[in-house]
C-alpha positions as CSV (number, residue, x, y, z in Angstrom):
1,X,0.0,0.0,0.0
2,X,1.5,3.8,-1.2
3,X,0.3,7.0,0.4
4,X,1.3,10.5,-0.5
5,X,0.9,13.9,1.7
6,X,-2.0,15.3,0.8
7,X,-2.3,18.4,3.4
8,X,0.3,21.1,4.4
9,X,1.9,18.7,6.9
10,X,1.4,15.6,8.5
11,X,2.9,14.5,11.9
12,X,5.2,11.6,12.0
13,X,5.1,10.0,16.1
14,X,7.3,7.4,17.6
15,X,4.1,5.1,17.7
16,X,0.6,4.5,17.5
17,X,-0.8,6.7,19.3
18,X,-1.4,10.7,19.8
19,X,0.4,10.9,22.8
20,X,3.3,9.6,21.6
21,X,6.6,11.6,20.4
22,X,6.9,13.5,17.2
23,X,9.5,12.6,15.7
24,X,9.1,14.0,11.8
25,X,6.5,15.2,9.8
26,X,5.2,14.7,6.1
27,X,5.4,17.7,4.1
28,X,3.1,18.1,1.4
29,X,3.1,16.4,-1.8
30,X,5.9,13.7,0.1
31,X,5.1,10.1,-0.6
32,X,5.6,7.0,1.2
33,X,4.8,3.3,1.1
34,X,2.8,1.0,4.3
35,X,4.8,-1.3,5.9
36,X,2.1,-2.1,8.5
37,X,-1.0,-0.9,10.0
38,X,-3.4,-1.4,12.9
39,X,-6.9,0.0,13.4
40,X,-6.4,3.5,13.5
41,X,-2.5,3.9,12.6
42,X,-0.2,3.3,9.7
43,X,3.5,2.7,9.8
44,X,5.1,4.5,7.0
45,X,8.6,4.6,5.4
46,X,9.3,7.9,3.5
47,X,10.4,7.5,-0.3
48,X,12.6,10.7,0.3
49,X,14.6,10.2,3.4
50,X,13.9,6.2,4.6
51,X,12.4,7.7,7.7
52,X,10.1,5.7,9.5
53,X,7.2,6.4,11.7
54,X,3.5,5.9,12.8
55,X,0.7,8.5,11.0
56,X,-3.0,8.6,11.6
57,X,-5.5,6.5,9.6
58,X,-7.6,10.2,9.2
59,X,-4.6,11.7,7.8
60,X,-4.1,9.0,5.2
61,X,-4.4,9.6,1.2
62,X,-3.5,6.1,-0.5
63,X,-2.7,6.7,-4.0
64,X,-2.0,3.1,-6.4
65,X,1.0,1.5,-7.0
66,X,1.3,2.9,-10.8
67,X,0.4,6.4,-9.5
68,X,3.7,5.4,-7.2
69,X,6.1,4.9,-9.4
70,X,4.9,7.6,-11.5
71,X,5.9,10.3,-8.4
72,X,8.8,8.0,-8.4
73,X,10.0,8.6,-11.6
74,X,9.1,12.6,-11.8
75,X,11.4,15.2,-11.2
76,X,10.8,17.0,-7.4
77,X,10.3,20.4,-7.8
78,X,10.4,22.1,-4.3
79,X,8.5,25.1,-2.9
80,X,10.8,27.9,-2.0
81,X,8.2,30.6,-0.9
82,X,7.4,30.8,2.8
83,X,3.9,30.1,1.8
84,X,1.5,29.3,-1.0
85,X,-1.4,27.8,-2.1
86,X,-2.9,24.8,-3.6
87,X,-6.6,24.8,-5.0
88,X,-8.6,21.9,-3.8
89,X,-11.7,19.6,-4.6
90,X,-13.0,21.0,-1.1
91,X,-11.4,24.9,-1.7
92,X,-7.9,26.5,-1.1
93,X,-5.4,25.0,0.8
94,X,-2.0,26.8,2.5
95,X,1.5,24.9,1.7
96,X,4.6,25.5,2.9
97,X,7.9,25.9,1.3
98,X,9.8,22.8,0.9
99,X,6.5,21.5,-0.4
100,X,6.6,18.6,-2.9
101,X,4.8,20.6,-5.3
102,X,5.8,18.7,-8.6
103,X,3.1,15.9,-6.8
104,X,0.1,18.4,-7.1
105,X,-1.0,16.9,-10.5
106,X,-1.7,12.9,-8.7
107,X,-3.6,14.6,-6.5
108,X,-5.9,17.0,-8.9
109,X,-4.1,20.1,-7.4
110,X,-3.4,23.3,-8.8
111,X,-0.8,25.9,-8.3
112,X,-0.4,29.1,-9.1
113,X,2.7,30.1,-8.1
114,X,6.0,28.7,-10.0
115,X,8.8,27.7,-8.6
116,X,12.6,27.6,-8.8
117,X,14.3,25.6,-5.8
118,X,18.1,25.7,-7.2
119,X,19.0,28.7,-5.0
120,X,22.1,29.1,-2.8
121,X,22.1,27.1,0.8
122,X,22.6,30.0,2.5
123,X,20.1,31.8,0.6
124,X,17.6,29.0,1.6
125,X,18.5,28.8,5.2
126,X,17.9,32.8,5.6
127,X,14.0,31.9,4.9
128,X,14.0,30.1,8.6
129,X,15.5,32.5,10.4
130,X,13.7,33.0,13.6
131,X,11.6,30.1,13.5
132,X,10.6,28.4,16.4
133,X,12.5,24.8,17.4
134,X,10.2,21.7,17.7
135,X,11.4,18.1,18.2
136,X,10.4,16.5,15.2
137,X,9.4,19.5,13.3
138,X,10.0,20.6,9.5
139,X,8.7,23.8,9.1
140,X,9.1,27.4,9.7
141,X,6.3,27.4,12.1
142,X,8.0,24.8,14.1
143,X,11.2,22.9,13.1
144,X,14.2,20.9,14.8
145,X,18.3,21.3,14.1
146,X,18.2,18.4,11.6
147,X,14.7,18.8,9.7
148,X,16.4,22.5,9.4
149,X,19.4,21.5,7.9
150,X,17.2,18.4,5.5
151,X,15.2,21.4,4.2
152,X,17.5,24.0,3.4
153,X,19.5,21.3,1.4
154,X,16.1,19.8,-0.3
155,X,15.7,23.6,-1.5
156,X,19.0,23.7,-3.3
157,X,18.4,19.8,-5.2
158,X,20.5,17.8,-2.1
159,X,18.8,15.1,-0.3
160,X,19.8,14.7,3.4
161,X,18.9,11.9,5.4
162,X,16.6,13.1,8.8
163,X,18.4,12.8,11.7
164,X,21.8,14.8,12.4
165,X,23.8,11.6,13.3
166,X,22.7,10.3,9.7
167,X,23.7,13.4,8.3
168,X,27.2,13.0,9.7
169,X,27.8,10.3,7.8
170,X,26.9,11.8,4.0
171,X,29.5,13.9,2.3
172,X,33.3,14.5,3.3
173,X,34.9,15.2,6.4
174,X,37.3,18.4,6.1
175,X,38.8,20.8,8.7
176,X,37.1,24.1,9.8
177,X,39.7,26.1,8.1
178,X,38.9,24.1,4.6
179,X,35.3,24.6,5.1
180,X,33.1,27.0,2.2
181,X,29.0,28.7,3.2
182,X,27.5,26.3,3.1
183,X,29.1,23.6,4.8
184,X,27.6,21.2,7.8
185,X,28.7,21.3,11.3
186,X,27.8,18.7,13.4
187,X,28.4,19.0,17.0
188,X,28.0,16.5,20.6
189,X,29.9,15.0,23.3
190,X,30.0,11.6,22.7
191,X,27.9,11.4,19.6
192,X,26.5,13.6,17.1
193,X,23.3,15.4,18.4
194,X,23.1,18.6,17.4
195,X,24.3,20.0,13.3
196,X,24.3,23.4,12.2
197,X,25.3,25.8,8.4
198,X,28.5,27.7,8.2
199,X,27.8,31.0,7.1
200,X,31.5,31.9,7.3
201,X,34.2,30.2,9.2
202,X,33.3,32.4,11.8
203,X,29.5,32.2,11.7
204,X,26.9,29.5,12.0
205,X,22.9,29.1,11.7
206,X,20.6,26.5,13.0
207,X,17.9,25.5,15.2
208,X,18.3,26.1,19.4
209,X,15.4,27.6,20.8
210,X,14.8,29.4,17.4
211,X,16.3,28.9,14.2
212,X,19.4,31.4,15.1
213,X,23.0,33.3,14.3
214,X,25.8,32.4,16.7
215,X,30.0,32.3,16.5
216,X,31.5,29.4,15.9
217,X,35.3,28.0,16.5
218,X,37.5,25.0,17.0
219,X,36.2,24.2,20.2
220,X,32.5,24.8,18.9
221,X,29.3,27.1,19.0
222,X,29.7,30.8,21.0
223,X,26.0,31.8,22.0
224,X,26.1,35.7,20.3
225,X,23.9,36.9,22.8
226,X,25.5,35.0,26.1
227,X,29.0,34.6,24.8
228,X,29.0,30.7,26.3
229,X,29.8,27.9,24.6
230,X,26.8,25.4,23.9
231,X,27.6,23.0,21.5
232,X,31.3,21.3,21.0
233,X,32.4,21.0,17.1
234,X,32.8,17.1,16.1
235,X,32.9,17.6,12.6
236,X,32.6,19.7,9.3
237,X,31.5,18.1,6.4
238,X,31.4,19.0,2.8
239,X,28.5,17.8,0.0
């Protein structure tokens, strides 16, 4: 069984339940395929990222296996405004950027607006500034240091994997000094848990309380507003 994102976003919990943790969300026009399902829940796998998670039977769009591989086969073109809007069966409907808009046509939906996603990272990351921090979260109402990171990279044609320890691993380690805009930080004690983009080898942005500017160095992130360091530099890694 196939399903595709069918709203502005869809949340992505831990398990099979409400109460339970978000830990991603579906962004609209993303499709996925069932692995399992119980009476009110399905457990999904995302065709973009791998990333697997429970959803809500009421939040569920199956499409068939043709219209599957067709999405498959199409060339993703991203939503790189703020917001937008799709025109429904049942009226108008706001989307978000990093939208899978080049889905829109298996689902009957039109948009307006055109798009071009091939802009600069740090041109891309710039549209989240000030955005709150959510666990789980992928949006500029509400996103997390990785899902951050996952988008800003979607909007320039890059596919990251979700979680910052699974970023670490893509692309090639080099030293701060090598480092160009653009670049991943990932930082943590023992393991990676936290990433963030170099603006400048001096500069960072990413997602701690809000989507935010601080210094970075050797040793790590420099708060800009409490000059502490709150993060310690693991590694930098180039795409």
């Amino acid at each position: 069984m196939y399903g595709i994102c069918h709203l502005s976003v869809i949340p992505v919990r831990i398990d099979s339940t409400s109460k339970s943790e978000l830990v991603s969300q579906l962004i609209y026009g993303e499709f996925f395929k069932v692995i399992q399902n119980n009476a009110k829940w399905f457990y999904i796998e995302s065709i973009d990222d791998n990333y697997k998670g429970w959803i809500n039977h009421s939040q569920f769009k199956e499409i068939s296996e043709f219209d599957f591989k067709t999405l498959k086969k199409t060339e993703p073109v991203i939503l790189n405004k703020i917001l937008s809007e799709v025109e429904t069966g049942r009226g108008k409907m706001s989307i978000t950027i990093g939208s899978k808009i080049s889905s829109s046509f298996i689902l009957n939906h039109k948009l307006k607006l055109k798009t071009n996603y091939k802009n600069s990272i740090i041109e891309n990351s710039m549209k989240f500034l000030n955005s709150p921090y959510l666990w789980g979260g992928r949006t500029p109402f509400g996103i997390d240091c990785s899902g951050f990171t996952q988008q800003v990279y979607r909007l320039a044609g890059y596919q990251l994997l979700r979680d910052a320890n699974q970023q670490a691993e893509q692309g090639k380690e080099i030293k701060l000094k090598n480092s160009k805009p653009g670049d991943l930080a990932f930082f943590g004690e023992k393991k990676v848990t936290h990433v963030g983009i170099l603006i400048n080898k001096n500069k960072i942005i990413h997602a701690f309380g809000s989507v935010r500017i601080d210094y970075i160095n050797e040793k790590g992130i420099i708060n800009s507003d409490s000059n502490i360091l709150t993060h310690h530099l693991k590694k930098i890694v180039t795409y």
